[in-house]
N, C-alpha and C positions, 0 to 999 in steps of 0.2 A: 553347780559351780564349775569355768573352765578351767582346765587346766593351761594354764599360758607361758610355761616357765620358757618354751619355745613354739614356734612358729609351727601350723599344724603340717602333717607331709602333706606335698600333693599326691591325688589318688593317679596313680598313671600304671600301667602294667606291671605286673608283681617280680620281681627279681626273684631269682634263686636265692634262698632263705642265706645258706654258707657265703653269695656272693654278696650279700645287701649291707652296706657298713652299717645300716641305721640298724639293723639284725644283731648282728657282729658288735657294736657298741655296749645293747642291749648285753647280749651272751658276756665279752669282758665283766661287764656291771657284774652281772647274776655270777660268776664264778668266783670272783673275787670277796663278793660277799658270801660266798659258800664255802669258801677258803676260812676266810674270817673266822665263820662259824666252827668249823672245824678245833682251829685252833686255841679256839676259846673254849668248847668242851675240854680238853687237852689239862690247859693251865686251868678251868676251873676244876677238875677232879683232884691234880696233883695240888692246887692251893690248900683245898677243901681237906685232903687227906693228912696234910700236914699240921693246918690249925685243929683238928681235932677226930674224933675217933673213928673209924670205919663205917658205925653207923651213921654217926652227925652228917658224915662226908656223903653218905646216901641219904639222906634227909636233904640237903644241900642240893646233891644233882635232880633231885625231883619237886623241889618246890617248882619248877617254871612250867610243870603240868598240868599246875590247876587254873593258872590263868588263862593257857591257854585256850585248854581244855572250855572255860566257864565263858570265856568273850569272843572264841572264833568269830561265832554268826554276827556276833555285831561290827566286827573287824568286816568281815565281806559288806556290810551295811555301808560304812564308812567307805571303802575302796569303791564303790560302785556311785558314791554321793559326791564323792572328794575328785575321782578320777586317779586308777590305780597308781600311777607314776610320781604323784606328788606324796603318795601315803607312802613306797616306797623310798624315797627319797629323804621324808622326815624320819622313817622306819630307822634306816640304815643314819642317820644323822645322829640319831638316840643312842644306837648302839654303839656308834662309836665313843661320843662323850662318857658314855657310861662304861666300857671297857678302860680307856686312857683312866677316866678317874681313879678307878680301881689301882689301876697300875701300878698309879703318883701314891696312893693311899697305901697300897702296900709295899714301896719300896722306901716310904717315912715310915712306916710305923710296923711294920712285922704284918704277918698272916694273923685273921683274925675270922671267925666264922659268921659272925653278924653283915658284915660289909658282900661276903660271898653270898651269901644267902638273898639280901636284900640286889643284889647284883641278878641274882639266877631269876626273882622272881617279878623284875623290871623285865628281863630278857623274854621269859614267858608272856607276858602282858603285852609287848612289842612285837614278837612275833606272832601273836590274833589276830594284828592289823596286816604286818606285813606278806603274811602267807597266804591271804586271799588275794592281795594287790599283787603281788609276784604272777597267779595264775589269770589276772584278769591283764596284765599288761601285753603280751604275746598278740593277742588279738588287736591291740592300738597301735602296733608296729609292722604288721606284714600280711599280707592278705590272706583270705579263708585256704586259699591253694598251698598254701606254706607253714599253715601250724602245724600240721602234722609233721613237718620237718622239723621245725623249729621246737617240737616236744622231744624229737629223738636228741636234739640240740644238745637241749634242757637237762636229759638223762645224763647225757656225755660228762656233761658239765657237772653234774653231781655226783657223779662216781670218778671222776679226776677229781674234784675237791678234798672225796673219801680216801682215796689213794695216799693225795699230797698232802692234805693237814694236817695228819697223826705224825709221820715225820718233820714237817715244819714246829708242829707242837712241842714237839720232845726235843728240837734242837734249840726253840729256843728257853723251854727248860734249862735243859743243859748249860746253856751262853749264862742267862740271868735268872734263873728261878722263874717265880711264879710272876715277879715283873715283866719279866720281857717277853713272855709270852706272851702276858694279855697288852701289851705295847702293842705284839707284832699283829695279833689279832682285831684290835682298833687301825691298826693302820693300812692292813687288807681289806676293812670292812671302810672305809674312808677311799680308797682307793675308787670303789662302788659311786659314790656321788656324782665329779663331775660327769662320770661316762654317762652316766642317768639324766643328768640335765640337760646334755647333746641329743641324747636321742627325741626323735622327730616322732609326734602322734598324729594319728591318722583321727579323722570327725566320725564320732559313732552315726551310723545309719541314723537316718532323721536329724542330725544334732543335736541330740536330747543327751548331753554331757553328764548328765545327773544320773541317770541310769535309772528314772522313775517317769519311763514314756508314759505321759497322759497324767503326772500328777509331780509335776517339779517343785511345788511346796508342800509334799506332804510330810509327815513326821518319820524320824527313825525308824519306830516299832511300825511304820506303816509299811514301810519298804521293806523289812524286814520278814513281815506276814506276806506279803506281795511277792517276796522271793520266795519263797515256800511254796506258796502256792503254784506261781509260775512251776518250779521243779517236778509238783506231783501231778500238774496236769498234762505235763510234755509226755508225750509218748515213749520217748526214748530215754530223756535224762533221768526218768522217776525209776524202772526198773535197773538201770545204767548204776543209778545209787546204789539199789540192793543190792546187785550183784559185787559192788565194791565194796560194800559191807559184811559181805559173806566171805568175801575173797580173803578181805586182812583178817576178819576176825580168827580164821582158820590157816594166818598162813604164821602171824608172829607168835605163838607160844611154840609151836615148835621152832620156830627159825630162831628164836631166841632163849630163852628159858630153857626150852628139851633139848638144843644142842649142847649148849652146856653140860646139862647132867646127859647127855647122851656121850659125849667126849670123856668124858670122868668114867663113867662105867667101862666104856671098850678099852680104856688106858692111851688115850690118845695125848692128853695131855693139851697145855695151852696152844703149841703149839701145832697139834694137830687142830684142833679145832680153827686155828688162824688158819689152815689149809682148806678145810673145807669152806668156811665164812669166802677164803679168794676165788674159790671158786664158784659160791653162788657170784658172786661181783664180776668176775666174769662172763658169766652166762648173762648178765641182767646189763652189763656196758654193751654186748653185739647185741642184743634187740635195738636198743638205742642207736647204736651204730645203723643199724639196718635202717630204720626210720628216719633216720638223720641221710642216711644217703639215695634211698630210693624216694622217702618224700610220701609215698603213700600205698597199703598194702589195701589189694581188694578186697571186695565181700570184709571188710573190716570187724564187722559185729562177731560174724559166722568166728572168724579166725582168732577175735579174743575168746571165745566161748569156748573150742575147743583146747586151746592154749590153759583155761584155766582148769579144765577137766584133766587135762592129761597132767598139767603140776600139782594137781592133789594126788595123782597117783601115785607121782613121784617122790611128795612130800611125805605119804605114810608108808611107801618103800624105803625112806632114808634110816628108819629103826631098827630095819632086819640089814641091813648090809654091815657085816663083820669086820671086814676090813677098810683103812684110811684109803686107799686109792678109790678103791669102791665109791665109797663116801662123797669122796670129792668125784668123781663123775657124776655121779646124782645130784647134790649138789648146784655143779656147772648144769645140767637139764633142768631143773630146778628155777635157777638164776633166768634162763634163755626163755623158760617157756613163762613164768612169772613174770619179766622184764616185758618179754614180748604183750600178753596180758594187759602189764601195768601201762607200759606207752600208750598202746589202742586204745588204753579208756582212756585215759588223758585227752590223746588226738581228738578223741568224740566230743569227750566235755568242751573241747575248748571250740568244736569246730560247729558243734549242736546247738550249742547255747547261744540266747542272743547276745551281743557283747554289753549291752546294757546293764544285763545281770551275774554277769558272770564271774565278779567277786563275789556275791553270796551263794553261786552255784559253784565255786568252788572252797567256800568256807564249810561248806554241806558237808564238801567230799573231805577235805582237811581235816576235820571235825575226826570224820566215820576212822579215816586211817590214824592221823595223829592223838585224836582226844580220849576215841576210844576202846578200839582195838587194842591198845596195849591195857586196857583193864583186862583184858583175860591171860596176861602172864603170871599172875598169883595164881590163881585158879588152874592152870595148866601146869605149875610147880606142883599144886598141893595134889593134882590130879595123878601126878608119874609118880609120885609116895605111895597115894592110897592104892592104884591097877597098874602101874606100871608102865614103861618106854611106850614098847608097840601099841596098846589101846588104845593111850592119847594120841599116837600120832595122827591113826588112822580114823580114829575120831575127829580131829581138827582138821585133815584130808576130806573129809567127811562133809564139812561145815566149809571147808573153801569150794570143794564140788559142787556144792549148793547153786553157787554162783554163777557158773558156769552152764548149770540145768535153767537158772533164770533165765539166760540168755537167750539159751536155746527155743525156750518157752513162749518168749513175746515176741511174737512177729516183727514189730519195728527195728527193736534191738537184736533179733536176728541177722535183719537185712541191712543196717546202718551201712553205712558210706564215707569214706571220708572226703572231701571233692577233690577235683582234679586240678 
């Protein structure tokens, strides 16, 4: 199916990613929906905590993890059939009807935990679809010379969102309760469409729109098996997988779960721990930065491989360091060499991949970080009870290292490139 809400670009010499308005359109869209997002976490925690108990309120923030979790790969199925932009487009269209509804609903009728709950797990289900179409769209707006820009872009744009939503959140708390938050958050996430329907898409290689070169009527689960397969037989993208699987499994129970109770034992308190958390964000916005302005780092594979080696060193050095400054320097090395890391895969996926497939090749990757690396945060809780801070860490150090040795390991993924 094409996509035709606009006129395709013409293919003509590639503009610098920052100079390209059809780039730049794109970026507005994505920040503004990440804005959104932001601030819709925000007002659903504060709703949730007020209709009802501490627990409920975490039962609440965590139902939109099984959706996710259970329909990603079909979500990149859909982006890669539909043509990312349009699933994008209806993505953010849902989310906002269904924010506003909330809104209206709660500002007649009081806080209520059914309406939030059924809210969190619409959002979950919505975003399956739309966080594969997000990483398949970059590729239909700017040429293979510029993703890797347009990834550091990307980064920027997500850690400015990070920055600004928890305070946009809480002011509009503050203004209206849990109305006007999620008002303000439908109406950032609304803001996303029309920039979305300007922007200009470029004809995939062949014209095969459907993203099932050599079979454009075959079935869902066909495509589906077909993007699999594509991924394990690529040379590059299939180890590229592991190593991003190794990376997060070993980077989120400490970066989340152990800091917490790592902050509590050293007497840090919340607000040391916000100290350290600014500083991995830090370290993880200048890699971004960096790709975003140079546009492309050589020997790329070689340099996320050791990038991920040295932030596991880093990451199971974070348990022994006694004091908050300490902390937060590692931390910031942490964020820098993590970030750095996380970009280069990216740039690879998005630059490796054919674009045909590269909503299921990054529903893969969505899957491995969002669905299910965070299942080892239980497990990395119950693990610092039974042996303690330091073993886990350097344990999950251990497991991100991993990663890193993949790298190193396969030729392809060694030498990857991003192009010029």
């Amino acid at each position: 199916m094409t996509d035709t809400l606009t006129p395709p670009a013409p293919v003509a010499e590639d503009r610098t990613a920052h100079r390209d308005p059809n780039v730049l359109r794109w970026l507005g869209a994505y920040t503004a929906s990440m804005l959104g997002d932001n601030v819709y976490y925000i007002a659903l925690s504060w709703a949730a905590v007020q209709a009802g108990t501490p627990a409920q309120a975490g039962v609440v923030m965590s139902v939109s993890a099984l959706p996710r979790a259970v329909l990603m790969l079909g979500g990149g199925v859909l982006a890669d059939r539909l043509g990312p932009r349009r699933v994008v487009i209806g993505s953010d269209t849902v989310r906002c009807a269904a924010v506003l509804a909330v809104a209206a609903l709660l500002l007649l009728t009081g806080p209520g935990l059914w309406p939030l709950a059924l809210l969190a797990l619409l959002f979950g289900t919505v975003d399956a679809v739309f966080m594969p179409a997000v990483g398949a769209l970059p590729a239909r707006i700017t040429g293979k010379g510029q993703l890797a820009r347009v990834q550091g872009m990307r980064g920027l744009a997500i850690r400015c969102a990070g920055v600004a939503g928890a305070p946009l959140g809480g002011l509009g708390v503050a203004l209206g309760g849990a109305p006007a938050a999620f008002a303000l958050a439908g109406l950032l996430i609304a803001v996303s469409v029309p920039l979305l329907i300007s922007v200009r898409l470029r004809p995939l290689p062949g014209g095969d729109e459907a993203g099932t070169a050599g079979a454009p009527r075959s079935t869902a689960w066909a495509d589906l098996v077909g993007g699999l397969r594509y991924i394990r037989r690529h040379r590059v993208l299939a180890p590229l997988m592991l190593a991003i699987a190794l990376g997060d499994f070993g980077f989120v129970g400490p970066l989340n779960v152990g800091l917490t109770l790592l902050a509590d034992r050293r007497g840090w308190g919340a607000a040391g721990m916000g100290w350290v958390l600014a500083g991995f964000g830090a370290g993880a916005g200048a890699a971004s930065l960096l790709l975003a302005v140079r546009g492309r780092v050589p020997r790329a594979g070689l340099v996320a491989a050791w990038a991920i080696l040295a932030g596991s060193v880093a990451i199971g050095a974070l348990a022994y360091v006694p004091q908050l400054v300490g902390a937060v320097g590692v931390a910031l090395l942490i964020g820098l060499l993590a970030g750095l890391s996380g970009v280069l895969c990216g740039a690879m996926l998005q630059t490796l991949a054919d674009p045909a497939y590269l909503g299921r090749v990054t529903a893969v990757a969505s899957l491995v970080s969002l669905g299910l690396a965070p299942l080892s945060m239980p497990f990395a809780a119950a693990a610092v009870g039974a042996f303690g801070l330091g073993p886990v860490f350097v344990t999950s150090a251990a497991v991100c290292g991993l990663g890193g040795v993949v790298a190193l390991c396969v030729p392809g993924l060694r030498g990857a490139e991003l192009p010029r």
